[in-house]
N, C-alpha and C positions, 0 to 999 in steps of 0.2 A: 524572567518572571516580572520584575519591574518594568520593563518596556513600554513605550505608550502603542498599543495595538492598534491599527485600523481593519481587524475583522472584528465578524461579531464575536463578544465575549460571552461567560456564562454568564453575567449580570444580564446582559441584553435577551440574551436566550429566554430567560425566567422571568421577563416581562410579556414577549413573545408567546410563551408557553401558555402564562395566565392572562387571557385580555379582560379577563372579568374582573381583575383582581387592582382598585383604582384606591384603593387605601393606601398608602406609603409608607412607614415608619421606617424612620432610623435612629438608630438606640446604642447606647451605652457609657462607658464612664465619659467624664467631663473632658473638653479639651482634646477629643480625638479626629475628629471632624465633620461630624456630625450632619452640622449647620452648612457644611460646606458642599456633602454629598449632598444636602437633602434641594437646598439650590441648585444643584447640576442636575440633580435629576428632573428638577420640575421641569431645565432650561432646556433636556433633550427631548421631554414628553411633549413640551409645546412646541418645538422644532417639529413634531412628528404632527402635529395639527390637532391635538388634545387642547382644552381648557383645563389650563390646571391651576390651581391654588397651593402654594407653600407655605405654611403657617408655625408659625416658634410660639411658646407658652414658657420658655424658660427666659427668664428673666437675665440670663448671662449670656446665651447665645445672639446672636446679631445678624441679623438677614439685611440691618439697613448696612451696616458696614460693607456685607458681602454685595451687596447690590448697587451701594453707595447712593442710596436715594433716603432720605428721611420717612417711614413706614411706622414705627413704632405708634400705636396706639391710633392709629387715623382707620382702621379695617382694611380691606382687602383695596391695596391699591397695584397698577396697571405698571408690570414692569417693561413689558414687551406684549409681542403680538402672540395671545393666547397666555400669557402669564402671570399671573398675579403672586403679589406677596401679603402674609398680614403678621405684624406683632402683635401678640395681647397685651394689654396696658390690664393685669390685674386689680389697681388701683380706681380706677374707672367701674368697673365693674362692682366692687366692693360698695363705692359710692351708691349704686343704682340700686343694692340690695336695701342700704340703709333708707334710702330713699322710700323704695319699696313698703319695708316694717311701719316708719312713719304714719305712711299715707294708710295701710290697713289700721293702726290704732287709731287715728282722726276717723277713720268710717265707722268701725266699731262701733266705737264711746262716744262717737259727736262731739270731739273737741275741737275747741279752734286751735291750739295747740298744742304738741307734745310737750307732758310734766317734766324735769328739768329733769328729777330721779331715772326715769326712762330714758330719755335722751342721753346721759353719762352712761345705763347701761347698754344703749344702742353703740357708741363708741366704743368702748372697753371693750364690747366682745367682736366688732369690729377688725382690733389692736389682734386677734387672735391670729397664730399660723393658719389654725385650720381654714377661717374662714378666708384668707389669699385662699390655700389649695382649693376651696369651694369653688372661688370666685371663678380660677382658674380652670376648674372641670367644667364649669358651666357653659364659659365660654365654648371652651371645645364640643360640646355638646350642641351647643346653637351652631356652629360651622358644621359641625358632619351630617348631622341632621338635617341640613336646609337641601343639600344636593344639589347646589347652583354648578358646579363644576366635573369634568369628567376624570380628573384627577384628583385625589387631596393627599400630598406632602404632608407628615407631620414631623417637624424636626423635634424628638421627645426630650421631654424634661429627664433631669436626673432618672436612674432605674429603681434606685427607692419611691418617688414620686409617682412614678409610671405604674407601681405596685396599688398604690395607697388610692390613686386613678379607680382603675378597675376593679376593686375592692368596694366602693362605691356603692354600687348597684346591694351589694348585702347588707350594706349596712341601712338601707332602705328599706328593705325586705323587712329586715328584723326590728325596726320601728314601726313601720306598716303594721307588720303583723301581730305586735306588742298593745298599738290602739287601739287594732279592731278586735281582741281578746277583752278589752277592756271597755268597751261599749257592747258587747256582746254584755259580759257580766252586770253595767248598768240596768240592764231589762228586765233583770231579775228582781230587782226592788220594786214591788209592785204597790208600796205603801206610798211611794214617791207620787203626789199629785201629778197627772197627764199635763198643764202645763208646764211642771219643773220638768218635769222628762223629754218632752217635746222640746224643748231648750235645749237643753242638755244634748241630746239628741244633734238637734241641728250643730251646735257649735264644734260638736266631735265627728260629724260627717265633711263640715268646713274644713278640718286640719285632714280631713282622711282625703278627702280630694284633694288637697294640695300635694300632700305626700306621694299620691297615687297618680299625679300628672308629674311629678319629678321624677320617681321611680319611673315612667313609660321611658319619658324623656333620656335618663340616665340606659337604661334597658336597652333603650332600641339606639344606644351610641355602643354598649359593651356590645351589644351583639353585633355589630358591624366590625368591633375590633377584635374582635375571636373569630371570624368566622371566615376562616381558610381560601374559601375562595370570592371573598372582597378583599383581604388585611393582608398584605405582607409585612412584616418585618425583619429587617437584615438590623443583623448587631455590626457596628464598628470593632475593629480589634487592633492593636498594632503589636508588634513582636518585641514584646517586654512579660518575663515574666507574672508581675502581679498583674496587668493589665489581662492575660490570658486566666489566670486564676478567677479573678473577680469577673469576667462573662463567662465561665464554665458555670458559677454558683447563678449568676443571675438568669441562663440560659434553664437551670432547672428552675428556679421560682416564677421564670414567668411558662412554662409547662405545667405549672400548676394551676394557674388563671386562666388556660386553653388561649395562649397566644400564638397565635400559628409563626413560627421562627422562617423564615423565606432562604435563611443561610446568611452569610459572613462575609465582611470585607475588610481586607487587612490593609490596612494606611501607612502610608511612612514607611516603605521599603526603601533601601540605599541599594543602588545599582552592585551590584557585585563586581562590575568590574570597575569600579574605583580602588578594590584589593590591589591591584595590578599596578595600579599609578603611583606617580609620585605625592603621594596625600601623607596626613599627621599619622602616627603610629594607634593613637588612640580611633581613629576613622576605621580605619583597617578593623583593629581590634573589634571594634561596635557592629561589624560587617561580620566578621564571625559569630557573635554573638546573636546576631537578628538570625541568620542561615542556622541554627539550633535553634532556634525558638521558630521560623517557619516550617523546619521539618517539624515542631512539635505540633504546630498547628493545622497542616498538612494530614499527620497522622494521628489527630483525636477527632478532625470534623470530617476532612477526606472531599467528598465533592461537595458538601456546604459551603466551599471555599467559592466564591462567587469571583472575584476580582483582584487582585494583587494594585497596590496606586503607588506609586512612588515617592519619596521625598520629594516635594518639587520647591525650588529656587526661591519662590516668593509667595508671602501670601494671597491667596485666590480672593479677589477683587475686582469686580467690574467686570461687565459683561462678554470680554476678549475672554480671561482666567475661566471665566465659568465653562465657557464652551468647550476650552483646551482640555478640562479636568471632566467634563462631559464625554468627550472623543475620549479621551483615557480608561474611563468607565465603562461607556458601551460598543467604542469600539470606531468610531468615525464620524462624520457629521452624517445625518441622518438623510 
C-alpha cells in the first residue's frame, strides 16, 4: 500500500480520465501536505509538457521553501521548463486597495488631499481580518481569470477560509440586490427636483457598477471552482483519528458550496513491514494503529481513495524530492 509504484496509479488515471479538468485544488487541515502534493503535481503536469502555474494564498504554507527559490510576493515566477510558481503577498494587495479608495475620493471631491479623518479611517478598516481575506480572494480571482496557463494548482488556504472564499459571490448578490431595491424606491419621490434625482441617480449607479464588475469577476472565479468538469479537488487525509473526522465534516460543507471533491489522498503511511523489524515498540504500535484507521478510511470513501504516499525520510525540497514524490503519486516519470 505504501510502496513507491511505477505503474499508473488512480491519481494518474483521474487526470487522464478528465483532460478538461485544469483547476487543481488541494485541501485540508494544516500541516498535512498540502503544499507539497500541490508542487509535485504542478512538477509532473509540466513534465507532461502542460504550462502550469502553482499558486499558495495561505500565508503558512511555502512553495519558496519547497522549491527553495525566493517567490513570495514577486507573481508568477519561472521554476522550470513549463513551471511557474506564485506566493501572494496579501499585504501588497491591501496597499493597492487603499491606494485605490484614496485616489477615487481625490476625484470625487477635487482634493488635493485626503482629510486626516479619512485617511485613519482608510487604515483602521485596513487593520481588519476581512479585508486580508478580501485582499486575498481578489488576488485569486485576477489569477484564475486571466487563463495565461494550461494548468492552475491551487494549494488552498485553511478549510474554514476555503468556505468564507466561495461564499463570496452571496454575499455580493445580496448587496447588489439591497442597492438596486433602493434606487428603485428612490424614483418614487417625485417631489425631489430632476437635478437632485439625476445626481443621486448617477452616484448610486457608480457603486452599482462597481459591485456588478466585482460580483462578474468573483461569479465567473466561483463558477470555475464548482464546476466539475474544470475544478478538481482531492482532500489530503493521513490516518489519525481526528484528522479523518474533521474531512468527513469538511467534505459535507464543502457539498454544500457544489465543490466537485475529485477523491482523497492519504499522506504519511509507515510501511507495514517495519512491524516485522527490529524498530521501537511504540513504531510498531503507531503501525497498528494507522492499519485501523486506513481500513477505516478504505471503507467509508472506498475507491475515492486516490493514492496511498508514504512517510518519506526527509523533508521534500528541491527539485530531485519533488520528482521522487511526483513518481510516488502518479506513478513514474512521465
Amino acid at each position: 500500500m505504501a510502496t513507491e509504484a511505477r505503474g499508473d496509479t488512480d491519481l494518474k488515471r483521474v487526470f487522464d480520465r478528465y483532460p478538461d479538468r485544469r483547476y487543481i485544488m488541494f485541501g485540508g487541515k494544516g500541516g498535512l501536505g498540502k503544499t507539497t502534493f500541490s508542487a509535485a503535481t504542478a512538477f509532473w503536469l509540466a513534465r507532461r509538457g502542460y504550462r502550469v502555474l502553482v499558486f499558495s494564498v495561505d500565508p503558512q504554507a511555502s512553495l519558496s521553501d519547497i522549491f527553495q527559490r525566493d517567490i513570495f510576493g514577486k507573481g508568477p515566477v519561472q521554476i522550470a521548463e513549463n513551471l511557474w510558481a506564485q506566493e501572494v503577498d496579501a499585504d501588497s494587495h491591501i496597499k493597492a486597495y487603499q491606494g485605490e479608495i484614496r485616489q477615487k475620493i481625490l476625484d470625487r471631491y477635487g482634493l488635493a488631499e485626503v482629510p486626516e479623518e479619512i485617511e485613519n479611517y482608510i487604515q483602521a478598516a485596513s487593520a481588519e481580518p476581512a479585508m486580508e481575506e478580501s485582499a486575498i480572494f481578489d488576488a485569486v480571482v485576477d489569477i484564475v481569470v486571466k487563463g495565461d496557463y494550461d494548468y492552475y494548482i491551487y494549494d488552498l488556504v485553511p478549510l474554514g477560509h476555503a468556505l468564507y472564499y466561495l461564499s463570496m459571490a452571496k454575499v455580493y448578490d445580496e448587496w447588489i440586490n439591497k442597492i438596486t431595491r433602493l434606487r428603485e424606491e428612490m424614483r418614487e419621490y417625485e417631489q425631489v427636483s430632476a437635478v437632485m434625482r439625476r445626481q443621486k441617480v448617477t452616484e448610486e449607479d457608480e457603486i452599482l457598477g462597481e459591485l456588478q464588475y466585482i460580483k462578474s469577476r468573483i461569479n465567473a472565479s466561483s463558477r470555475i471552482l464548482t464546476d466539475r468538469t474544470k475544478t478538481g479537488f482531492f482532500f489530503v487525509v493521513v490516518p489519525e483519528e481526528m484528522i479523518i473526522l474533521d474531512t468527513r465534516k469538511a467534505a459535507e460543507l464543502f457539498a454544500r458550496f457544489d465543490v466537485p471533491i475529485a477523491g482523497y489522498i492519504v499522506n504519511r503511511v509507515l510501511p507495514t513491514e517495519l512491524a516485522s523489524q527490529n524498530v521501537p515498540e511504540y513504531l510498531k504500535n503507531r503501525i497498528t494503529m494507522q492499519q485501523r484507521y486506513l481500513a477505516e478510511i478504505q471503507a467509508t470513501l472506498g475507491e475515492d481513495v486516490l493514492a496511498h504516499v508514504p512517510e518519506l525520510e526527509r523533508d521534500v525540497t528541491g527539485l530531485a524530492a519533488i520528482e521522487r514524490l511526483a513518481e510516488i503519486m502518479y506513478g513514474g516519470a512521465p
